[in-house]
BALOBA-1460 file (C-alpha; in Angstrom, 3 decimals):
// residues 305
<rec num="1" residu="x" x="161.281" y="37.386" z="70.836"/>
<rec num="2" residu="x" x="157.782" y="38.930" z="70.036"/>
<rec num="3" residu="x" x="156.604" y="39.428" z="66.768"/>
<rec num="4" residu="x" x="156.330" y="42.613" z="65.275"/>
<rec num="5" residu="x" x="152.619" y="41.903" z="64.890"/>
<rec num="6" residu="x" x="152.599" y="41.651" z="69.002"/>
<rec num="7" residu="x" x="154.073" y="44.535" z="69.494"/>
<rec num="8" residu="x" x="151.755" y="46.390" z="67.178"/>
<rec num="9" residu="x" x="149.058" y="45.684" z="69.046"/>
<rec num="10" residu="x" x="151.567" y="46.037" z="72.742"/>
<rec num="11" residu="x" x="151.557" y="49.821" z="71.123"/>
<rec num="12" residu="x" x="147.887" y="50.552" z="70.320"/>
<rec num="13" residu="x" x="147.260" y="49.525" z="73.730"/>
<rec num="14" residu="x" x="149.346" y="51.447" z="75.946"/>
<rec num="15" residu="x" x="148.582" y="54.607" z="73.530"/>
<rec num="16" residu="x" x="144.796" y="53.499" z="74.487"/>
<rec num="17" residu="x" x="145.445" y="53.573" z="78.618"/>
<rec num="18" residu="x" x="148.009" y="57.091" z="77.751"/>
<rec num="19" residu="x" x="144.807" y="59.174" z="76.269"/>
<rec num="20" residu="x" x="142.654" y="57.229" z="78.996"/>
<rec num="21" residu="x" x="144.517" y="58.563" z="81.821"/>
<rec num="22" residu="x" x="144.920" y="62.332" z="80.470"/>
<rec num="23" residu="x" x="140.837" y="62.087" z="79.072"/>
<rec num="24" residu="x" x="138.636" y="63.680" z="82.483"/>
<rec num="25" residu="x" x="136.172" y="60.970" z="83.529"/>
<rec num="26" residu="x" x="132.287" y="61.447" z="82.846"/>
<rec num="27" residu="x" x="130.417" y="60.907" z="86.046"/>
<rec num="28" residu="x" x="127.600" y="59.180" z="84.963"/>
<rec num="29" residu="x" x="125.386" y="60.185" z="87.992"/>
<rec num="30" residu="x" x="126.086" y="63.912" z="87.798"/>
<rec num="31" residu="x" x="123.809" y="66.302" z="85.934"/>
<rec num="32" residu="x" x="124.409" y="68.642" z="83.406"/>
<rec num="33" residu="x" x="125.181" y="72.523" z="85.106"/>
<rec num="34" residu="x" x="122.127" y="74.176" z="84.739"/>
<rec num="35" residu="x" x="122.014" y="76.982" z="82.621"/>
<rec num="36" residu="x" x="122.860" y="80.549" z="84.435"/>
<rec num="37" residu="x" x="119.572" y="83.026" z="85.234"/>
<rec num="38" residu="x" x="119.774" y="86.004" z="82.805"/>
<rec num="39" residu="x" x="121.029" y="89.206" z="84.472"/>
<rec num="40" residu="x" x="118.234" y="91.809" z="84.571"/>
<rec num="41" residu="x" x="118.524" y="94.721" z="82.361"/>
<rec num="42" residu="x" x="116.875" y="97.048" z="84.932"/>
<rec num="43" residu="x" x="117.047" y="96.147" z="89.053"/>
<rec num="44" residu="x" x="114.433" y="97.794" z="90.859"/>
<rec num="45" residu="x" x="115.733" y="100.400" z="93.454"/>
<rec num="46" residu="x" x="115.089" y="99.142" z="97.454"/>
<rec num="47" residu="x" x="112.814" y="101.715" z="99.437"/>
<rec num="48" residu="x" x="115.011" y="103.172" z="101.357"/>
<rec num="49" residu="x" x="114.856" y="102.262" z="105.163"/>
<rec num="50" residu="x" x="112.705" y="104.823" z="107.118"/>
<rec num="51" residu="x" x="114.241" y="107.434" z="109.418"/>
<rec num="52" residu="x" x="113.201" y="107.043" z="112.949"/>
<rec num="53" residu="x" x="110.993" y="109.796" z="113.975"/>
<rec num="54" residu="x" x="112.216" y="112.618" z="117.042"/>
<rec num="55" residu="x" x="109.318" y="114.024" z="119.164"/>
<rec num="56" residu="x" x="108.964" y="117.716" z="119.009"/>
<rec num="57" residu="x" x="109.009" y="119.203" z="122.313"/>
<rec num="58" residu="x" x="107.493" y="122.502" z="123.127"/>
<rec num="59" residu="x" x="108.908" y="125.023" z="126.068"/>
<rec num="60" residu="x" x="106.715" y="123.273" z="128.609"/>
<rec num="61" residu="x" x="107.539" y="119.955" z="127.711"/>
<rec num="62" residu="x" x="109.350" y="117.292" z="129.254"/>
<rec num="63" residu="x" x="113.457" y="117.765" z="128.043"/>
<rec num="64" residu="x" x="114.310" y="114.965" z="125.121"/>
<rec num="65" residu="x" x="116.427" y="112.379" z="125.769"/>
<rec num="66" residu="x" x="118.110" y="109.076" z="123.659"/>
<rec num="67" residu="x" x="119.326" y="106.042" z="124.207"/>
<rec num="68" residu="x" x="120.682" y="103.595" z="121.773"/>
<rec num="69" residu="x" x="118.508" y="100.334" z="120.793"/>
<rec num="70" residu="x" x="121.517" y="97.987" z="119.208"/>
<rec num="71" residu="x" x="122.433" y="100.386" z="115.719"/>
<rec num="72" residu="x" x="119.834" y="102.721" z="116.093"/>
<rec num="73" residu="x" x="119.562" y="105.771" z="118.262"/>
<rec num="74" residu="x" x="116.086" y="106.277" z="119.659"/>
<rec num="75" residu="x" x="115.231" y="109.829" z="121.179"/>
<rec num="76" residu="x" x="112.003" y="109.783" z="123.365"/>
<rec num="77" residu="x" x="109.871" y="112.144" z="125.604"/>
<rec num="78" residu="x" x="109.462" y="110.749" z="129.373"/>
<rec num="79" residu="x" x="106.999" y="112.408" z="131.500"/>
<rec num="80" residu="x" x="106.590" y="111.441" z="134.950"/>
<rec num="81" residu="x" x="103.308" y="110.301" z="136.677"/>
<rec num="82" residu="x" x="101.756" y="108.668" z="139.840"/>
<rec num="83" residu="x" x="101.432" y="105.146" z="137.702"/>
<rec num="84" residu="x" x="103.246" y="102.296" z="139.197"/>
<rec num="85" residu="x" x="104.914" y="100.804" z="136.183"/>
<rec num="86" residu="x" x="106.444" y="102.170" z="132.679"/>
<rec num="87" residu="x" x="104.033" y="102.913" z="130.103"/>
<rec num="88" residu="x" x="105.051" y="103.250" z="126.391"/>
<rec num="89" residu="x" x="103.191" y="105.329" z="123.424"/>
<rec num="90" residu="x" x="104.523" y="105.586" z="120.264"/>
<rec num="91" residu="x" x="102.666" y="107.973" z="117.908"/>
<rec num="92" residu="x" x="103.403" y="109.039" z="114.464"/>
<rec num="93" residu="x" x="105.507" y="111.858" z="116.463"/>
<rec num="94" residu="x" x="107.586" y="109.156" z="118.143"/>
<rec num="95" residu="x" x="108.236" y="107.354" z="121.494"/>
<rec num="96" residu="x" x="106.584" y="108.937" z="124.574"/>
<rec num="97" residu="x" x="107.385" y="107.569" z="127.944"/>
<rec num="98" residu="x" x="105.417" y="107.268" z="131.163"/>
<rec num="99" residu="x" x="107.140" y="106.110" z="134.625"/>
<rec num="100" residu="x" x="106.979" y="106.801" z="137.919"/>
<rec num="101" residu="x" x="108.147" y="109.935" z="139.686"/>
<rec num="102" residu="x" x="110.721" y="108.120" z="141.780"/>
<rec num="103" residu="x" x="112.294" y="105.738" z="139.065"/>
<rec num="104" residu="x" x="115.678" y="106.606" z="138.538"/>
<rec num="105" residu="x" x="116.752" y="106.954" z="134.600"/>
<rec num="106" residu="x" x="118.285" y="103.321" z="134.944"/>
<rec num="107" residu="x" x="114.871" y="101.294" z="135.617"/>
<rec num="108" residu="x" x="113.681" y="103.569" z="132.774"/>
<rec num="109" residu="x" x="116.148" y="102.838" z="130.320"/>
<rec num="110" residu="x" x="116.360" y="98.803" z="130.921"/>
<rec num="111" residu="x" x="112.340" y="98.906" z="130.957"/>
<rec num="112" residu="x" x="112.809" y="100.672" z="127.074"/>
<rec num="113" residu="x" x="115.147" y="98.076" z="126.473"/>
<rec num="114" residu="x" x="113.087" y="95.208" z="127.459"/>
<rec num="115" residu="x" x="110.793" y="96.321" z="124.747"/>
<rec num="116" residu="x" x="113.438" y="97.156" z="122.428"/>
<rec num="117" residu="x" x="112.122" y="94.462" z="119.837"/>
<rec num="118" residu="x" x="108.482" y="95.889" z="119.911"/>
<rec num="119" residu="x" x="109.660" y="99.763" z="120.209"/>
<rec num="120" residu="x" x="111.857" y="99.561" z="117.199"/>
<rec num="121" residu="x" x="108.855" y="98.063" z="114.809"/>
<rec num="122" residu="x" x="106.237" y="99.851" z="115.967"/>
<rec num="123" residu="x" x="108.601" y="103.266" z="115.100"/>
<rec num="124" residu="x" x="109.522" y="101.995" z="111.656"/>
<rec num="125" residu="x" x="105.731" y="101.003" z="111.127"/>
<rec num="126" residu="x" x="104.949" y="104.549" z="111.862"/>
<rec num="127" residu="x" x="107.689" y="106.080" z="110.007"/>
<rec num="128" residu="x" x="106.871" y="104.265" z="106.527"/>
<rec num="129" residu="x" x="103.317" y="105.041" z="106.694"/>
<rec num="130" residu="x" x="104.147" y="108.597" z="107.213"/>
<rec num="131" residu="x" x="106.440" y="108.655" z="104.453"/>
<rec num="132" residu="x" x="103.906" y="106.680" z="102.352"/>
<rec num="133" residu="x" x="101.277" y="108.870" z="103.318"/>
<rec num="134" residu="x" x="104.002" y="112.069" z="102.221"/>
<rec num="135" residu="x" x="104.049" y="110.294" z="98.463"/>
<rec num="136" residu="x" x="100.200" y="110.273" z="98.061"/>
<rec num="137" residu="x" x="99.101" y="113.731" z="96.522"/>
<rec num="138" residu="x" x="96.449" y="115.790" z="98.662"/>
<rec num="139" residu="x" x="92.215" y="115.513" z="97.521"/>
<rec num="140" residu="x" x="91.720" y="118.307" z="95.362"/>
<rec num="141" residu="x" x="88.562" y="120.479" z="97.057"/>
<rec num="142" residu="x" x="86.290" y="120.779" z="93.395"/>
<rec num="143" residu="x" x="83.251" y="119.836" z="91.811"/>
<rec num="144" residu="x" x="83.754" y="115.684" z="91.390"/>
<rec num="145" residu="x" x="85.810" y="114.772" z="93.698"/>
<rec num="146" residu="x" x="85.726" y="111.691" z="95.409"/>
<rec num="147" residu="x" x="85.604" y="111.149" z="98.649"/>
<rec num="148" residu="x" x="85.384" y="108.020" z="101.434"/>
<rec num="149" residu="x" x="82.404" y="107.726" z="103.001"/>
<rec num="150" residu="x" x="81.891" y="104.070" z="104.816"/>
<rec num="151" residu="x" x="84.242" y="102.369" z="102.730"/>
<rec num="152" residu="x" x="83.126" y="103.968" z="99.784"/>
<rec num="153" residu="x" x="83.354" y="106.951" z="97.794"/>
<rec num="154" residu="x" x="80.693" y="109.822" z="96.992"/>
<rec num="155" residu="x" x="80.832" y="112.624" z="94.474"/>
<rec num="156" residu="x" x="81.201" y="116.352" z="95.886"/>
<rec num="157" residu="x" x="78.814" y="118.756" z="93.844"/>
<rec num="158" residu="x" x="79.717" y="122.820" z="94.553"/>
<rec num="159" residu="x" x="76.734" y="124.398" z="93.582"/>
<rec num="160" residu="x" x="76.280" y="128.387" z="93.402"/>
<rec num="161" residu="x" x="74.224" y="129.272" z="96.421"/>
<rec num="162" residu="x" x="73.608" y="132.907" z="98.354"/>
<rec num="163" residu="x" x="73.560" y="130.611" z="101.578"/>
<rec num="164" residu="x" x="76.099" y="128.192" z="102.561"/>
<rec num="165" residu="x" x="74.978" y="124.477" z="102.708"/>
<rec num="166" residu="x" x="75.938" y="120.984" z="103.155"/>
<rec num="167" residu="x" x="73.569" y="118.119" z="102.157"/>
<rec num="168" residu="x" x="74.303" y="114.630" z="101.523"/>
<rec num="169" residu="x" x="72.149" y="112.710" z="98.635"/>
<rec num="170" residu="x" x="71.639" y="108.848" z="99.594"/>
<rec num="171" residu="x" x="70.507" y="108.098" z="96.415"/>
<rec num="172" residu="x" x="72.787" y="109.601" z="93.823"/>
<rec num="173" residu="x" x="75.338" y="109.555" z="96.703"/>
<rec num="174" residu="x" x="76.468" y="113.074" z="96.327"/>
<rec num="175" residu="x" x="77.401" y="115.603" z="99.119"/>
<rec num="176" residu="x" x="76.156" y="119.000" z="97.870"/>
<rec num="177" residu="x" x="77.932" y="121.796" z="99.108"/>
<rec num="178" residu="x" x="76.447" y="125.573" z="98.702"/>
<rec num="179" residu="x" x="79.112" y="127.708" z="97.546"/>
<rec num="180" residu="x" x="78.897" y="131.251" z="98.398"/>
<rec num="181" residu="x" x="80.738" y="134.167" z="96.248"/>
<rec num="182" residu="x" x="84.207" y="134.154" z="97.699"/>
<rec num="183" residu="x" x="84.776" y="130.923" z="99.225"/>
<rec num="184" residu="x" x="87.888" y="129.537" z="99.273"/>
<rec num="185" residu="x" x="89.484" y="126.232" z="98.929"/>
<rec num="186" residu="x" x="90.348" y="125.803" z="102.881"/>
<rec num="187" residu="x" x="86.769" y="126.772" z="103.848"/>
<rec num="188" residu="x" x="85.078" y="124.237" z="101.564"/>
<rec num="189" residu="x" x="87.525" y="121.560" z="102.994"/>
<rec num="190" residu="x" x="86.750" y="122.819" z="106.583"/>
<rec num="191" residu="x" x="82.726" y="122.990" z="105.972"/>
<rec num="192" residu="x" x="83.189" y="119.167" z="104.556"/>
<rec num="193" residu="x" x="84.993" y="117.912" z="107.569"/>
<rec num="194" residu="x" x="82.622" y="119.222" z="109.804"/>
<rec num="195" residu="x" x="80.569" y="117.490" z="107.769"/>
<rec num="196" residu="x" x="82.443" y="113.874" z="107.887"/>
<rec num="197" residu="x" x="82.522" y="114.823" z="111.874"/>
<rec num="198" residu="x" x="78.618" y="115.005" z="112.511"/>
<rec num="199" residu="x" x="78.000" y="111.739" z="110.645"/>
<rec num="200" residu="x" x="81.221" y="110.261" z="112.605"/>
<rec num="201" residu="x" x="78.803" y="111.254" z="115.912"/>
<rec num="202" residu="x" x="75.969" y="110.105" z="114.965"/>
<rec num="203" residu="x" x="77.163" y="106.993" z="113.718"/>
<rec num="204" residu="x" x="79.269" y="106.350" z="116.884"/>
<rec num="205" residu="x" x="75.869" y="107.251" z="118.941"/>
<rec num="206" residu="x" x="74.257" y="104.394" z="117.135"/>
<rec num="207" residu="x" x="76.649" y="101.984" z="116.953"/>
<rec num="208" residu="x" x="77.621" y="102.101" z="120.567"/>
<rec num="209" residu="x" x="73.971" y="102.050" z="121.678"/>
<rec num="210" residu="x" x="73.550" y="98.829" z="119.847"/>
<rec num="211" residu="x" x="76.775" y="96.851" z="120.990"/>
<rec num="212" residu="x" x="77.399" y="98.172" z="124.702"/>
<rec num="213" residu="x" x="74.291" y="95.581" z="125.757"/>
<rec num="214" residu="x" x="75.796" y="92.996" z="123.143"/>
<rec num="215" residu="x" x="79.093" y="93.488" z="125.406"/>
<rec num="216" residu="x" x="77.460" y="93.678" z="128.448"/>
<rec num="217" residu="x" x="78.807" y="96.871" z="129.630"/>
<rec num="218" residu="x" x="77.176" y="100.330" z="129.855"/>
<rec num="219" residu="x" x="79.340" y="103.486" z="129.353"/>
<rec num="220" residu="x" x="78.928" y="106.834" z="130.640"/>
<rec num="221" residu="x" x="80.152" y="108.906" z="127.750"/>
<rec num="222" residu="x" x="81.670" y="109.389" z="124.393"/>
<rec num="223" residu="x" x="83.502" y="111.908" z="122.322"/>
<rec num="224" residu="x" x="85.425" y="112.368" z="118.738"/>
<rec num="225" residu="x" x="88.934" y="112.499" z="119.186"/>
<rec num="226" residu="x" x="91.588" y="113.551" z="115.905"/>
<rec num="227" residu="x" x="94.292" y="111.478" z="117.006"/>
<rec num="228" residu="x" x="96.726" y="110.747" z="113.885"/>
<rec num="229" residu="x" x="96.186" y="107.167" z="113.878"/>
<rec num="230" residu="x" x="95.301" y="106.241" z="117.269"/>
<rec num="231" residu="x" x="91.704" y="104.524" z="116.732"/>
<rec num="232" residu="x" x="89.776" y="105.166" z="120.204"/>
<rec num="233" residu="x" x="90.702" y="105.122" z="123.798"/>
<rec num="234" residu="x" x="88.249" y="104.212" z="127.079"/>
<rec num="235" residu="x" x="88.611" y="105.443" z="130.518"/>
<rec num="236" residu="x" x="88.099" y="103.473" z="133.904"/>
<rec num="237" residu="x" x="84.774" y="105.976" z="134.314"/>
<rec num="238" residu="x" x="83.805" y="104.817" z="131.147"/>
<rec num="239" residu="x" x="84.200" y="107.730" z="128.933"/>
<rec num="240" residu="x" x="85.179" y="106.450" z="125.032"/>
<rec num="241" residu="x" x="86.828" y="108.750" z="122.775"/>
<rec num="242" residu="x" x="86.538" y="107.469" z="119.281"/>
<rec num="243" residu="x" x="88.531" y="108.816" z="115.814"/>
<rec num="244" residu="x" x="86.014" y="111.040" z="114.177"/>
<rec num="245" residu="x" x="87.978" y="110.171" z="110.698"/>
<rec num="246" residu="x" x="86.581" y="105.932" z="110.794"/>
<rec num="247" residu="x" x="83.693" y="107.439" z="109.047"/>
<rec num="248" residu="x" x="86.020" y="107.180" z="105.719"/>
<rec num="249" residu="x" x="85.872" y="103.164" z="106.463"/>
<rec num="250" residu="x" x="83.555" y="100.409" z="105.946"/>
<rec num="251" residu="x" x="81.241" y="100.054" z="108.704"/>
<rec num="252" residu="x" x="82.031" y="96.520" z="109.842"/>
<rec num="253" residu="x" x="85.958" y="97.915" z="111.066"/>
<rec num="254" residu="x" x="84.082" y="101.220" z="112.740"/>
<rec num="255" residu="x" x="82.205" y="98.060" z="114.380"/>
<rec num="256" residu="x" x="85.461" y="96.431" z="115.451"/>
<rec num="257" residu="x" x="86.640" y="99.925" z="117.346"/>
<rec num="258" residu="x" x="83.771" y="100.802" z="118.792"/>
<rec num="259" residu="x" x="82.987" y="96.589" z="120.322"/>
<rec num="260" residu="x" x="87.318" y="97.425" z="121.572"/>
<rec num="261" residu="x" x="86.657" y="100.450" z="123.373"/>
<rec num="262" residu="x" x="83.313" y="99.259" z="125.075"/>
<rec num="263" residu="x" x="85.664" y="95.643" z="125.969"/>
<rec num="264" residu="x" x="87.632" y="97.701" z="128.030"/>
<rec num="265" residu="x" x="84.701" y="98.384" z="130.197"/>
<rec num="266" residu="x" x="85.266" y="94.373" z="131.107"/>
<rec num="267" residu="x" x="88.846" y="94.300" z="130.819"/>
<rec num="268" residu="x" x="91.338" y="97.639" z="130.975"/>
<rec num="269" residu="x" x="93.907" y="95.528" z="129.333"/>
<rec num="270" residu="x" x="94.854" y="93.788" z="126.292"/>
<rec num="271" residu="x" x="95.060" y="89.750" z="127.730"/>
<rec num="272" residu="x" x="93.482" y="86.540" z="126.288"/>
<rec num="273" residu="x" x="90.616" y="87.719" z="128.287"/>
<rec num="274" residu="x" x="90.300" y="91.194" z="126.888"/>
<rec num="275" residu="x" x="90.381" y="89.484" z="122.932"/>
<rec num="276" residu="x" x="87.506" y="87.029" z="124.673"/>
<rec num="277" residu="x" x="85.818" y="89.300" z="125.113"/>
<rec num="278" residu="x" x="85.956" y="91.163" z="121.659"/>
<rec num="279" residu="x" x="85.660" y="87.622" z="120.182"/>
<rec num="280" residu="x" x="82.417" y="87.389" z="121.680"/>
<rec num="281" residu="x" x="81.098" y="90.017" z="119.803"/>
<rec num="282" residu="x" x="83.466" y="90.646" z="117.063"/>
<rec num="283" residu="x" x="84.787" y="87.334" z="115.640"/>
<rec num="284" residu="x" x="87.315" y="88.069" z="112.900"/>
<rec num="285" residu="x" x="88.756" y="91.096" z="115.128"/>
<rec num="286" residu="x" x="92.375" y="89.473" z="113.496"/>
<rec num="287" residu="x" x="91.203" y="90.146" z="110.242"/>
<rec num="288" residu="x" x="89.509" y="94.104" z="111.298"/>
<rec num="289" residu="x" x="93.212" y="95.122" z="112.804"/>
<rec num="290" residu="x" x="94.644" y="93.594" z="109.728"/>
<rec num="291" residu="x" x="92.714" y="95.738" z="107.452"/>
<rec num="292" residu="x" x="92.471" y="98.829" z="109.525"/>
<rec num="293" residu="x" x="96.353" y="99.080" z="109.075"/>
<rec num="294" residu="x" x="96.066" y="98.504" z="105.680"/>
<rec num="295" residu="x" x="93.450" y="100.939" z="104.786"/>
<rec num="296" residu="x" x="95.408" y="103.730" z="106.312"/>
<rec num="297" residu="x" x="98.207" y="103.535" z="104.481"/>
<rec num="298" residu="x" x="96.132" y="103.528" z="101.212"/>
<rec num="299" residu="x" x="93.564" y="106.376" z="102.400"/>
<rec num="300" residu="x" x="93.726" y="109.762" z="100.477"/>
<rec num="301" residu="x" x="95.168" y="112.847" z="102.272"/>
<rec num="302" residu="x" x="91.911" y="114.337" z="103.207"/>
<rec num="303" residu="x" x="92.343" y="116.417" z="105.790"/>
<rec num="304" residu="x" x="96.141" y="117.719" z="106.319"/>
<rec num="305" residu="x" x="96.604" y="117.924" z="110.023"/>
């Protein structure tokens, strides 16, 4: 028979292990939760995903076709040619094929889809900046405006004058325009751009004079070209076309394009041996292509095509 002093303590115990066994165990090794982020009062809005541009085509063009490129569908312009392989442009206007006259539409469409990956990103590329381009608002053709010349800007004076003229000050780097009575907006815009093309010449005369020996190469001719934001192009024959509007730049990336085009001279491709030979000349060419992309998305809207 146990005392009732045993049994006392008999009780305290097993109430002990009953709270025990309902009580949830502390792991010793766990940390404490970690507080929860706060929710933002405001979310900034996503820009919206680009619309893939469709080639306009004229009465004498080529008809359009599409073909679908996993979830998107990708209308293109194919022209036909002598060329011996598929050839692929894609301007701000949209994707332009090249194949030969005897390829049936099946080698053309599994050649676009062997370049689906690049295709697709190039046309978004050019989409955005288009769209980006859209949002910035237009130069505005008066006395102080700023515009780039050589990676930086200059001041536009209109002065009263009984004779139209155009003359640029190096000094107080302003571009003084003679204003006749009755000149309007678009024909001060147009006498300026004719302006920006005769330095882009002369510039391009100079610059090509003193890299084509630095190259090794010799070319036979060049021109200004307005493509929207295709850079320069060079022929077999050596005839360079270069973008009149690189004269808004700094001078080292007009550099870059023209030591390109006169590359191709060595090598009509774009191989390890083609960026050799740019290296040789033009080092950081990475860091030109880098910024030539970026400084055309951020250029003012000059000159509306």
């Amino acid at each position: 028979m146990t005392s009732p002093k045993t049994e006392a303590s008999q009780l305290e115990l097993f109430t002990q292990e009953l709270f025990a066994a309902f009580k949830p165990a502390a792991s010793p090794t766990s940390a404490p939760p970690a507080p929860r982020p706060p929710v933002p009062l405001f979310k900034a809005p996503s820009r919206p995903t680009p619309t893939l541009p469709v080639p306009p085509v004229g009465p004498n063009d080529a008809p359009l076709r599409k073909i679908q490129l996993g979830s998107h569908t990708v209308h293109y312009v194919l022209r036909r040619s002598a060329r011996r392989s598929h050839g692929f442009m894609i301007s701000d206007d949209g994707l332009h094929v090249t194949s030969p006259r005897r390829a049936p539409l099946d080698d053309v469409e599994r050649a676009i889809r062997a370049k689906q990956s690049w295709i697709l990103t190039k046309l978004f590329e050019r989409s955005e900046r288009r769209s980006m381009r859209a949002e910035r608002p237009p130069v505005a053709w008066v006395d102080g405006a700023k515009l780039p010349y050589l990676g930086a800007d200059i001041t536009l004076r209109l002065e009263a004058a009984a004779r139209s003229h155009c003359v640029f000050d190096a000094q107080t780097r302003e571009l003084r325009l003679g204003v006749t009575p009755g000149l309007e907006e678009w024909q001060i815009r147009e006498r300026v751009k004719l302006w920006f093309q005769a330095e882009a010449k002369r510039l391009f005369g100079e610059r090509l004079d003193l890299y084509a020996p630095q190259v090794g190469v010799s070319y036979r001719a060049f021109a200004l070209s307005s493509a929207g934001t295709r850079w320069g192009s060079c022929t077999v024959a050596g005839n360079i076309r270069l973008n009149w509007k690189l004269v808004h730049y700094p001078r080292a990336l007009l550099d870059y394009v023209v030591v390109h085009e006169l590359a191709h001279l060595r090598e009509m491709n774009h191989s390890p041996a083609f960026w050799a030979v740019v290296g040789e000349v033009f080092p950081d060419y990475d860091g030109a292509k880098a910024a030539l992309k970026k400084r055309s998305i951020e250029m003012p809207v000059l000159f509306p095509e």
